[in-house]
C-alpha positions in Angstrom: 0.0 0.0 0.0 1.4 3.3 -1.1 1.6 6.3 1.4 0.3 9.9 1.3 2.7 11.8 2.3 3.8 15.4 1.7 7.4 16.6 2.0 8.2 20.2 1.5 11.3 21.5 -0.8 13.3 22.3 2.4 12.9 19.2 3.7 13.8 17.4 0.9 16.7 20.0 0.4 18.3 19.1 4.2 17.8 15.5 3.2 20.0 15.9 0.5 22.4 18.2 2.5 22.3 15.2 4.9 23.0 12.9 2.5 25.5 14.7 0.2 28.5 12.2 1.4 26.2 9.0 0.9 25.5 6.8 -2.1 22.2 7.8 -2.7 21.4 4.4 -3.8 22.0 2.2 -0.6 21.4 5.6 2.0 18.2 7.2 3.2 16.0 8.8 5.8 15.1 6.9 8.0 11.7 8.5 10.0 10.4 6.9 13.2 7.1 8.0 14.8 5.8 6.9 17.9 3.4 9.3 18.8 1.6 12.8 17.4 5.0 14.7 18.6 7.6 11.9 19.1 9.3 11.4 16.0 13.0 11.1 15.1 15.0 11.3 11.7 18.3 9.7 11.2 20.0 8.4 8.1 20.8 4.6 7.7 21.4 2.0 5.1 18.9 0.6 2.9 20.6 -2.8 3.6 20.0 -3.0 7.2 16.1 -2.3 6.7 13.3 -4.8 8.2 11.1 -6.7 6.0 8.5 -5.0 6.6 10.1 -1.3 6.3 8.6 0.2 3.5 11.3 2.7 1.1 9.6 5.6 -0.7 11.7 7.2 -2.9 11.0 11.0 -3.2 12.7 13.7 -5.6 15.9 11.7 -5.2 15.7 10.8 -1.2 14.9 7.3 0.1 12.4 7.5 3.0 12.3 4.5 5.1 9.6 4.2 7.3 8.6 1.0 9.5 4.7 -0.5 10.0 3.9 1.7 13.2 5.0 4.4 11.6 3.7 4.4 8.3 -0.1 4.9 10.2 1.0 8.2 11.8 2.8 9.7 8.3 -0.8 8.7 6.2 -1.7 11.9 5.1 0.9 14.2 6.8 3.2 16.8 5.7 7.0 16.5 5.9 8.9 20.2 6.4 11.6 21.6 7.6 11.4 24.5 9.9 14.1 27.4 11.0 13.8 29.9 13.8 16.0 32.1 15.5 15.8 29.6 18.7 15.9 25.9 16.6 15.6 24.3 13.4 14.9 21.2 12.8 12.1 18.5 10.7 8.4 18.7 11.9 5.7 16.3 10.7 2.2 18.1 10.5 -0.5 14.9 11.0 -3.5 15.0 8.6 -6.2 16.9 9.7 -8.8 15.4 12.1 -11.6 14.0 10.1 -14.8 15.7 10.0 -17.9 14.9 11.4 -20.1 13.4 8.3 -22.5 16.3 7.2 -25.5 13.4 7.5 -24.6 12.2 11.4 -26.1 13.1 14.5 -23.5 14.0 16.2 -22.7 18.0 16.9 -18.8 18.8 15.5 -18.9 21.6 17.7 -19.3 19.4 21.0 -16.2 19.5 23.0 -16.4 15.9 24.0 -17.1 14.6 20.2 -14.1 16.9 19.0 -12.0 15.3 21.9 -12.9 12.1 20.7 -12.2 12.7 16.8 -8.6 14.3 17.3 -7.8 11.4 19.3 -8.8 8.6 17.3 -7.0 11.0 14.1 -4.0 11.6 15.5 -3.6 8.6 18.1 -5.6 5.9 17.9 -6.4 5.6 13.7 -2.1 5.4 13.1 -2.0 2.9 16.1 -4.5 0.4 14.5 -3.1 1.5 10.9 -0.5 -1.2 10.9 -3.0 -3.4 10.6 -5.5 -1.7 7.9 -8.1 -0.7 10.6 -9.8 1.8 10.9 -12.1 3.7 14.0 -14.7 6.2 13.3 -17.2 7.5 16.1 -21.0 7.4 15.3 -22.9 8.3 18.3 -22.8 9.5 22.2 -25.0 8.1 24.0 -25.4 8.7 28.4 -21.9 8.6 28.5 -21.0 5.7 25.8 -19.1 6.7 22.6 -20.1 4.2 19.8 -17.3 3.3 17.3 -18.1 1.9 14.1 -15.0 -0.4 13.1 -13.4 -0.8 9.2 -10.7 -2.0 7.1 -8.8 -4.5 9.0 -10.4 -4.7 12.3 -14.2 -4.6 10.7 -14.3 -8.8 11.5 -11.3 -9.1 13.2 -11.5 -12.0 16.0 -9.4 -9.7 18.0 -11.6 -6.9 17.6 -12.9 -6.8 21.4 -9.3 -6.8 23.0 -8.5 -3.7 20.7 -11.3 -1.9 21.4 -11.6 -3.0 25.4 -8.3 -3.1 26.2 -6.6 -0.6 23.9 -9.1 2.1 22.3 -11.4 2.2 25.3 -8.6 2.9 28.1 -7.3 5.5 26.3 -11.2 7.5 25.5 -11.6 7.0 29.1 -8.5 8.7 30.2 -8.5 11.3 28.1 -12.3 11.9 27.8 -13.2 11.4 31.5 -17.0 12.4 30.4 -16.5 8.9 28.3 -17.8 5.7 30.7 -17.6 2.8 28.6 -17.0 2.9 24.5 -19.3 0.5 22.8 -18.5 -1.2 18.8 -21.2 -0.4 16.7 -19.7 -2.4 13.6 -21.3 -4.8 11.7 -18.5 -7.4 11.6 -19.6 -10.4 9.4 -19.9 -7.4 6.6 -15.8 -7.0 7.0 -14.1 -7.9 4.1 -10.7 -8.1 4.8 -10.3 -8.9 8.6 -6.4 -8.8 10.2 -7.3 -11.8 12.3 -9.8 -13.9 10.9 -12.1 -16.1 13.2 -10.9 -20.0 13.3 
């Protein structure tokens, strides 16, 4: 699956600079995100990347980027930024998806726009390395209803992720969130990460 991902002329122009004393061919970026504002850049070797690293080659530069990571880049924009005080790379996340025009649910509601930046910018890239997806649908007395695609829409695992994982995290930083509830309809999933044995 190819990424979206933007990269600004001076970023791609302090690649290079970066890169000036390397063969081009078997050295690139490599970019590492673990969270919305925990990322690092460093150069390494194409040779010592993991199966599952994925190598985008952009206006000359080789960007390798690893499963986890891939989910947070989706979408974002690559720059490089200089001030008086630093300089440095910054990754700008795609935007938090908008509420459908045709839901119930009130964009302007501080506890649904809680909700939507985290499952954009935290929650969506976590369960990207495995092709799901999380979308809210309702509040309801205190129980935010998820509707569950891609790779977790029939996923046997589904209940740990959402439970254990997605649920935790609404709850702590949504404290008006009791429980989180899956409104998917899972035998519809087409593509499930873990199918049911």
């Amino acid at each position: 699956m190819e990424l979206d991902i933007k990269v600004s002329q001076q970023a791609v122009d302090k690649m290079k600079f970066y890169l000036q004393d390397k063969d081009v061919t078997e050295w690139g970026v490599r970019i590492v995100v673990r969270m919305r504002d925990d990322y690092a850049f460093s150069l390494a070797e194409l040779s010592k990347n993991q199966d599952s690293d994925r190598v985008i080659e952009h206006d000359g530069v080789n960007l390798i980027i690893d499963e986890i990571s891939a989910g947070y880049l989706e979408g974002a924009t690559i720059d490089f930024v200089e001030s008086d005080l630093s300089s440095g790379f910054k990754i700008e996340p795609k935007p938090a998806t908008p509420i459908a025009a045709n839901s119930d649910l009130d964009p302007n509601d501080p506890v649904v726009k809680k909700i939507v930046e985290l499952l954009s910018n935290e929650i969506n890239p976590g369960i990207a390395a495995h092709g799901g997806t999380a979308k809210l649908v309702a509040i309801k007395d205190g129980v935010a209803y998820l509707q569950m695609g891609g790779g977790c829409q029939g996923c046997a695992q589904v209940d740990v992720t959402l439970k254990q994982g997605i649920e935790n995290r609404i709850k702590e930083v949504v404290p008006e969130i009791i429980a989180v509830a899956d409104a998917t309809d899972h035998d519809a999933g087409a593509n499930p990460y873990y199918a049911a044995q």
